[in-house]
C-alpha positions in Angstrom: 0.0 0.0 0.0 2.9 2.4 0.6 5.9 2.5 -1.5 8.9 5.1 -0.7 12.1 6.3 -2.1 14.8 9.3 -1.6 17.2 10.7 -4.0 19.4 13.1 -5.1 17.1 15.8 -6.8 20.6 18.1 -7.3 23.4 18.8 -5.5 21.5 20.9 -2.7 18.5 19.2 -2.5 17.4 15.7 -1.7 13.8 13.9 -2.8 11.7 12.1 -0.6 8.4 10.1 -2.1 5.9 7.9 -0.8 3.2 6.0 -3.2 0.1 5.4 -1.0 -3.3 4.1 -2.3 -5.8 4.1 -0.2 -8.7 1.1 0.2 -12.0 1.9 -1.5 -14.2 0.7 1.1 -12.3 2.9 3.6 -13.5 6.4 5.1 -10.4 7.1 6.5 -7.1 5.8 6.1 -3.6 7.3 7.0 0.0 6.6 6.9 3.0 8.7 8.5 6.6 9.4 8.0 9.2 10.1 10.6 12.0 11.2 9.9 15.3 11.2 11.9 18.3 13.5 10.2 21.4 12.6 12.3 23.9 15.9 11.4 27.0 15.7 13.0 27.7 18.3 15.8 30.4 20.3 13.5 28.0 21.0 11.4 26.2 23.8 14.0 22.7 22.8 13.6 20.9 23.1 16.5 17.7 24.7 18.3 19.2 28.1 18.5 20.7 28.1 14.8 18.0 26.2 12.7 14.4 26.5 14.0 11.4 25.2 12.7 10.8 28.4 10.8 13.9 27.8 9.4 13.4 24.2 8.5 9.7 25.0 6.5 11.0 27.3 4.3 13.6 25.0 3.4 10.8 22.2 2.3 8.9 22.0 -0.5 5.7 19.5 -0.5 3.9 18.2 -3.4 0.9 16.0 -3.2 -0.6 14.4 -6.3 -2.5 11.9 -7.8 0.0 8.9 -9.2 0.3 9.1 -12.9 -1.6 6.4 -15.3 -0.1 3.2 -16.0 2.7 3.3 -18.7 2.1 2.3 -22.3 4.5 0.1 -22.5 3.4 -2.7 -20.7 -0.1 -2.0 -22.9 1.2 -1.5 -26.3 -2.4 -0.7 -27.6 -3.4 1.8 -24.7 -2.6 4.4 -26.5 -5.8 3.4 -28.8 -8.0 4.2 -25.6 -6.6 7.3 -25.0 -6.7 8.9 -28.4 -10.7 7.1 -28.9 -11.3 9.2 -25.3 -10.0 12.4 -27.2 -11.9 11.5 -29.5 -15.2 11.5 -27.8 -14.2 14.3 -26.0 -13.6 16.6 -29.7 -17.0 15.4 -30.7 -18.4 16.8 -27.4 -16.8 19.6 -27.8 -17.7 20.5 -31.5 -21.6 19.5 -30.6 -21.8 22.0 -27.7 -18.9 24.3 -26.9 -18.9 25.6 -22.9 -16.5 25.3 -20.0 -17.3 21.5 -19.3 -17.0 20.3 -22.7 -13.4 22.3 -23.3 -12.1 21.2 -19.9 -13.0 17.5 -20.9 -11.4 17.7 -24.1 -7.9 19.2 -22.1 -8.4 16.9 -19.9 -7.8 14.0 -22.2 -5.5 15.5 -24.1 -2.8 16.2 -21.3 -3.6 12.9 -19.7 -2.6 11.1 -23.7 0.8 13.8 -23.3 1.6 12.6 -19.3 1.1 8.9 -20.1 3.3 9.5 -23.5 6.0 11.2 -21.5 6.3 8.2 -18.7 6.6 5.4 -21.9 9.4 7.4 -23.4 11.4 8.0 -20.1 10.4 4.3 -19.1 11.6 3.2 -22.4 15.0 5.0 -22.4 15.8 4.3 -18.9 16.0 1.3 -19.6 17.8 0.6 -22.8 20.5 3.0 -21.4 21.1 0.2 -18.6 21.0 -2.6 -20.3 24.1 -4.4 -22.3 22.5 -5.5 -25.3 19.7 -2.8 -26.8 20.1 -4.2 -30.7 16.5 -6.1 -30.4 14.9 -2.7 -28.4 15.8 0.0 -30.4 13.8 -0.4 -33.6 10.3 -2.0 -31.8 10.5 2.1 -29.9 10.8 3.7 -32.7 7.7 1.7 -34.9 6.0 2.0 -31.2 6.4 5.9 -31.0 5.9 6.4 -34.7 2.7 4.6 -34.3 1.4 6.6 -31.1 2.1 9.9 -33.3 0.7 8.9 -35.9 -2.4 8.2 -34.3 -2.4 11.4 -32.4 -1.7 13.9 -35.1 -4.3 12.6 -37.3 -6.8 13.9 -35.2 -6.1 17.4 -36.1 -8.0 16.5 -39.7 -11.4 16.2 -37.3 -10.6 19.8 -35.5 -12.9 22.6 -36.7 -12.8 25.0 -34.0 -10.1 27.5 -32.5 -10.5 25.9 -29.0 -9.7 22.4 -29.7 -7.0 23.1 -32.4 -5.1 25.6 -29.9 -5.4 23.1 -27.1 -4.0 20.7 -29.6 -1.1 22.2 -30.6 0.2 23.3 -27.0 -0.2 19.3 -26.4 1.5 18.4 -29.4 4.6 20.7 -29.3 4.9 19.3 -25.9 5.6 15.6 -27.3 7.8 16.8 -29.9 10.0 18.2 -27.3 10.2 14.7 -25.3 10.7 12.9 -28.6 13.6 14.9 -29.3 15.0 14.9 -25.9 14.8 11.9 -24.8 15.9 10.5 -28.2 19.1 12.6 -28.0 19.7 11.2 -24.6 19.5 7.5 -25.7 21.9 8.6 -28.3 24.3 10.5 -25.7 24.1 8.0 -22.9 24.1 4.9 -24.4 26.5 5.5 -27.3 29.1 2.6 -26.6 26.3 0.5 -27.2 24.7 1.9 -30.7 26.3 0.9 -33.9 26.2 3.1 -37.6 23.2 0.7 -38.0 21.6 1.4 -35.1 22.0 5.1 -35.3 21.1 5.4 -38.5 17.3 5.1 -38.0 17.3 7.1 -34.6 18.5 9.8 -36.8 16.0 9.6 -39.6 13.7 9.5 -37.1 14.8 12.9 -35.3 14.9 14.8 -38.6 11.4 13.8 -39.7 10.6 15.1 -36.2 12.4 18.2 -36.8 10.9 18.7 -40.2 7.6 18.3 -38.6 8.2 21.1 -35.9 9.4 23.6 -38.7 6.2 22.7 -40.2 4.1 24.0 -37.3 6.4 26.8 -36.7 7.0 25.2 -33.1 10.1 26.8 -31.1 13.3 24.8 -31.7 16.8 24.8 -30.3 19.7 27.0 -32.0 23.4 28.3 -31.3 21.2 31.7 -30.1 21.2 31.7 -26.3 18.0 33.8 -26.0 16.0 30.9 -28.1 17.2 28.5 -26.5 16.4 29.9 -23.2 12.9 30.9 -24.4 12.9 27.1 -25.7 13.4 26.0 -22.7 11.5 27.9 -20.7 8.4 27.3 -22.5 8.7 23.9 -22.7 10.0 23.1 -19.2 8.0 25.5 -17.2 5.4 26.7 -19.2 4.2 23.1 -21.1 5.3 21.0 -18.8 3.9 22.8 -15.7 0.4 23.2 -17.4 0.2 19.7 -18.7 0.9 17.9 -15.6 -1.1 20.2 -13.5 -4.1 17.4 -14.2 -2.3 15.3 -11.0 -1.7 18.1 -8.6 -3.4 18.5 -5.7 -4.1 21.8 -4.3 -2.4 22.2 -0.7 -3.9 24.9 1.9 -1.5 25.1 4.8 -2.1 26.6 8.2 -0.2 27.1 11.6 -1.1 25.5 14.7 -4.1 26.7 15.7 -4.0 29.9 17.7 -7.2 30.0 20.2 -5.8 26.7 22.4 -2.3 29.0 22.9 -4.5 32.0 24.2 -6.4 29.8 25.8 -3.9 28.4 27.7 -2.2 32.0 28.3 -5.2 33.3 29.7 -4.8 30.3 32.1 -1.4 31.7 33.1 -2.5 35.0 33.6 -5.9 33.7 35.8 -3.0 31.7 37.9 -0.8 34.4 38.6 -3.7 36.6 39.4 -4.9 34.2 42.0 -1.7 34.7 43.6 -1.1 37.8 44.1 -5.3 38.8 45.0 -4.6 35.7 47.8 -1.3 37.8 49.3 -3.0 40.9 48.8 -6.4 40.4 50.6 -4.1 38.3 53.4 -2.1 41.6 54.2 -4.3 43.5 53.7 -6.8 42.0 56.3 -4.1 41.6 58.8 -2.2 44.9 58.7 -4.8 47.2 56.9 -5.1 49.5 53.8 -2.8 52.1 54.5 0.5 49.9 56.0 4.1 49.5 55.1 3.2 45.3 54.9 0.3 45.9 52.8 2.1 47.9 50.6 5.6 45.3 50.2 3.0 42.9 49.8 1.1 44.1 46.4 4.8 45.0 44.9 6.2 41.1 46.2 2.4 40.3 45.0 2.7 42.0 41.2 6.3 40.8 40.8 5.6 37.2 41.5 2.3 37.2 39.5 4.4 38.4 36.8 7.3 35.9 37.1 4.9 33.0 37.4 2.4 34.1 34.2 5.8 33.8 32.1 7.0 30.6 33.7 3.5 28.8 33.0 3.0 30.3 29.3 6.9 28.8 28.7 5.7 25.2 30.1 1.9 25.3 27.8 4.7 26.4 25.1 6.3 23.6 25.0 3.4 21.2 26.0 2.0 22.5 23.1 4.9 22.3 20.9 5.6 18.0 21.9 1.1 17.7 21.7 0.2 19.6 18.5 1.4 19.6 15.0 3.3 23.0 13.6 0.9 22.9 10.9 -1.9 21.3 9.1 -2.6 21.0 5.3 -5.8 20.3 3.6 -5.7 18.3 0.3 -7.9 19.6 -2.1 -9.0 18.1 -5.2 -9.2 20.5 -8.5 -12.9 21.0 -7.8 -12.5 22.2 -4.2 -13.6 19.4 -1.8 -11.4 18.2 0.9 -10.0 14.4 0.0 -7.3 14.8 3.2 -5.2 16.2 5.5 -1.5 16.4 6.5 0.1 17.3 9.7 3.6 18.1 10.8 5.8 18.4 13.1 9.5 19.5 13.9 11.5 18.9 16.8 14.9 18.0 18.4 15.6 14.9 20.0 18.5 13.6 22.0 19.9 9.8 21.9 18.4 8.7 24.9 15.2 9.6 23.0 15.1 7.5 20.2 13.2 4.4 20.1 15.1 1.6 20.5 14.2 0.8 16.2 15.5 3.8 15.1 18.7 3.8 17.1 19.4 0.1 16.0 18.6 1.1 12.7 20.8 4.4 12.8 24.2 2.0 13.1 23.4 -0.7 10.6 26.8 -0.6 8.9 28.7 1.6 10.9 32.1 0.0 11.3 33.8 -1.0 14.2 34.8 2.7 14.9 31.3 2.8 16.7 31.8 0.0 19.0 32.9 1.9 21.8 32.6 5.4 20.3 29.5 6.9 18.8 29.6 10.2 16.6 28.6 13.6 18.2 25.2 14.2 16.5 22.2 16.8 17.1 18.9 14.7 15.8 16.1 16.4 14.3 12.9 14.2 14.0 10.1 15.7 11.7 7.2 14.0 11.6 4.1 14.2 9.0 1.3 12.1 9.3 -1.1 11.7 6.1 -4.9 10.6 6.1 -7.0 10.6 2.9 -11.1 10.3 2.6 -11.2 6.7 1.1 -14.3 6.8 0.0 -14.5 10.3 -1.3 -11.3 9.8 -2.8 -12.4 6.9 -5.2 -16.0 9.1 -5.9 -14.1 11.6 -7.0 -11.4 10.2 -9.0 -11.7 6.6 -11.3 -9.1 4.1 -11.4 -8.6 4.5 -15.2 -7.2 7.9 -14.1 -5.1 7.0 -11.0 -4.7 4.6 -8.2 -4.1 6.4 -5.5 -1.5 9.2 -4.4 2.4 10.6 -4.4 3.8 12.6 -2.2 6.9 14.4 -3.0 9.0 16.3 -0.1 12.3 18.5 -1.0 14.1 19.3 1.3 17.0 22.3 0.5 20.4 21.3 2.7 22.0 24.7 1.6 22.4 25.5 5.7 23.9 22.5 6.6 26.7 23.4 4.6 26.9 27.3 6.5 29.8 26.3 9.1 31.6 23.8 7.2 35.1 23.7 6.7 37.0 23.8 3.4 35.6 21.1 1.1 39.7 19.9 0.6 42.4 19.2 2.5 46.1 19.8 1.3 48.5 16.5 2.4 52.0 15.1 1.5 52.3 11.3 0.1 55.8 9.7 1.1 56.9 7.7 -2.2 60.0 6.0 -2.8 61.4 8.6 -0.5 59.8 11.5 -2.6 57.1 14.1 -1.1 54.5 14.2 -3.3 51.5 16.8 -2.3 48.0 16.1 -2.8 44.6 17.3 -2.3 42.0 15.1 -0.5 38.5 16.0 -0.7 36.8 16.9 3.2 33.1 15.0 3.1 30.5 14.7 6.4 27.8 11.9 6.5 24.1 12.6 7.1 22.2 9.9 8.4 18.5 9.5 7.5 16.5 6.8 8.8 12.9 6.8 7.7 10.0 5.0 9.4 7.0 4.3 7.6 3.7 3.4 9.0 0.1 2.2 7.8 -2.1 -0.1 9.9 0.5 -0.6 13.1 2.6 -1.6 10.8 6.2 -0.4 10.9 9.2 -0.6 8.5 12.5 1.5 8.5 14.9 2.3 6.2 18.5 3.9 6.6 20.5 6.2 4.0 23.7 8.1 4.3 24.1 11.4 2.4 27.9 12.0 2.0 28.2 15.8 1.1 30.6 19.3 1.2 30.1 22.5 0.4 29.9 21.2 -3.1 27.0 19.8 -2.4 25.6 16.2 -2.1 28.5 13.9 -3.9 27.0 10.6 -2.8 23.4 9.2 -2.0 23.8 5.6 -0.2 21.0 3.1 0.5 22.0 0.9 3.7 20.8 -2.5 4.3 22.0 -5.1 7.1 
């Protein structure tokens, strides 16, 4: 029901995902994350020098639906999608309005997202393997097919609305065709022969003929159209065309009214305290007396001293009982399919469950035998639960089976108080000093646990990074 992984998004920023799809005949259903970053001391990162505050605006959260299964383990799908644009056009051209238009997008960008995941699919995986002879050609008949199949419904377009909507869709897949094609061609070229080229080749210059054809935007040796080039098709194509999956987040802070509630508490506590000392001296020694008179000033300064000491202890009661904030999943229509809550909060060894620390030192060498590393732990928790049944009402199965959420987090202030990513040495060789220059890395420890139903599995990775950035992403296992 829940599937994870982390990586490397770039050299400042790491990827966390978990796949979660929740059972139909479920109202409610949930899963949660914690997280335990293990930074060594060094590093400065503590309470006083990285906050929560700090921490959010270094995180970036994404929620949306899971994209549609691939085409290429369904080499006809494709059919289904363009005979639902199809039915969609017709619609459209029968009764043009909002509905009808958004139905006809709708199926067009959900044809371009499932295109895009059988090219990247496809590549992927003839870049890794040894022998891609028998692959290449079967791709290239399978994509000529699915474009094929997709351009020819521009002769059944009559109206400005669909043809527009069209074309943004269809420069879109010209611009993974070519990419991704290069990249087969870059990545894998050890492996491609003159024969093998030769068709991949053909196949991009028919492409490119095409695009000239429909005056589509198209790489040059000009920096300013190539940035435009990719700017349209990265941010502005892209960014439109998968919007279909996202889920619109609406984020809060705690909530504010149990914090004055609780002050008010304080202040009604304090109060009581210095009323009781007052009316006490002031029944024993009278209104106008030196005693009376010590006794209100003793009175007001320990009502004041205990108001703050109480508001500091709800603080922090608050802080280890509520989440920092809460996040409403939304679908594209407005209703409310979930929630997500979160918190952030330091943690010393003698904390951690007795899983997490056991996990923490899978594979750590005999150095920690006796010694263990110096390390401030930050635990962040987030804790998802999704509508079940609402969910699947709103959303079918052909479209989606269930959700992905996507965290980045930015490490750029981890890297604040390191030293110098080098150190300078001297290597003794056959009695000659030869200097050298050793790169300085620190380790960053993540262990994840993942839970749904009571159900608890961990997982351990080691980020190996400088103030180059992150050089090495390592999955541990025992």
């Amino acid at each position: 029901m829940l599937e994870n992984s982390i990586k490397a998004q770039n050299k400042f920023q790491l990827e966390i995902n978990q796949s979660f799809s929740p059972p139909k005949n479920s109202r409610n259903k949930s899963y949660q994350i914690d997280t335990f970053i293990f930074l060594p001391k060094t590093l400065n990162i503590n309470e006083t020098t990285y906050s929560s505050c700090d921490f959010y605006k270094e995180v970036k959260n994404y929620i949306r639906l899971k994209s549609p299964i691939t085409l290429i383990d369904h080499p006809q799908k494709h059919k289904a999608y363009i005979e639902k644009i199809k039915f969609n056009l017709t619609q459209l051209q029968m009764e043009t309005n909002a509905l009808t238009i958004e139905h006809f997008e709708h199926s067009l960008y959900l044809f371009c997202c499932s295109f895009e995941k059988l090219l990247a699919s496809n590549i992927r995986k003839l870049i890794k393997q040894d022998k891609i002879e028998e692959s290449v050609l079967p791709l290239l008949e399978q994509l000529q097919e699915i474009l094929k199949d997709f351009r020819e419904l521009q002769k059944e377009m009559t109206q400005e609305e669909s043809k527009s909507r069209f074309s943004f869709v269809d420069e879109y897949t010209c611009f993974l065709t070519r990419r991704q094609l290069l990249k087969l061609l870059s990545r894998a070229k050890n492996k491609i022969n003159t024969t093998l080229e030769e068709p991949i080749l053909a196949f991009l210059e028919k492409e490119q003929i095409y695009c000239q054809e429909k005056k589509y935007l198209q790489p040059s040796h000009t920096k300013e159209i190539n940035e435009e080039y990719i700017y349209r098709n990265k941010i502005i194509l892209k960014k439109n065309i998968w919007s279909i999956f996202y889920l619109t987040l609406n984020t809060r802070l705690k909530n504010p009214w149990l914090a004055h509630f609780l002050f008010s508490m304080a202040a009604g506590i304090s109060m009581v305290f210095a009323t009781v000392i007052a009316f006490h001296f002031q029944s024993t020694y009278g209104n106008y007396s030196l005693p009376f008179f010590m006794a209100l000033v003793i009175g007001y300064m320990g009502k004041d001293r205990i108001k703050e000491i109480l508001k500091a202890i709800f603080i922090n009661k608050i802080t280890n009982l509520t989440a920092d904030r809460k996040t409403q999943i939304r679908s594209r229509d407005g209703k409310v399919i979930g929630e997500v809550k979160e918190r952030f909060l330091y943690i010393n060894e003698k904390e951690l469950p007795s899983n997490i620390r056991k996990t923490r030192y899978l594979q750590s060498g005999e150095e920690f035998r006796n010694i263990r590393p110096k390390e401030n732990i930050i635990n962040y928790k987030k804790k998802v639960e999704l509508k079940g049944k609402r969910f699947w009402h709103i959303y079918d199965q052909s479209l989606t089976n269930g959700i992905k959420d996507i965290l980045r987090l930015d490490i750029s202030h981890f890297i604040t108080k390191m030293d110098a990513p080098h150190i300078d040495e001297l290597i003794l060789e056959n009695r000659i000093l030869i200097p050298t220059r050793i790169e300085r890395f620190y380790h960053m420890n993540i262990v994840v646990r993942h839970t749904v139903a009571n159900q608890s599995n961990y997982q351990k990775f080691r980020v190996v990074f400088n103030r180059k950035g992150i050089r090495k992403l390592q999955k541990i296992t025992s």
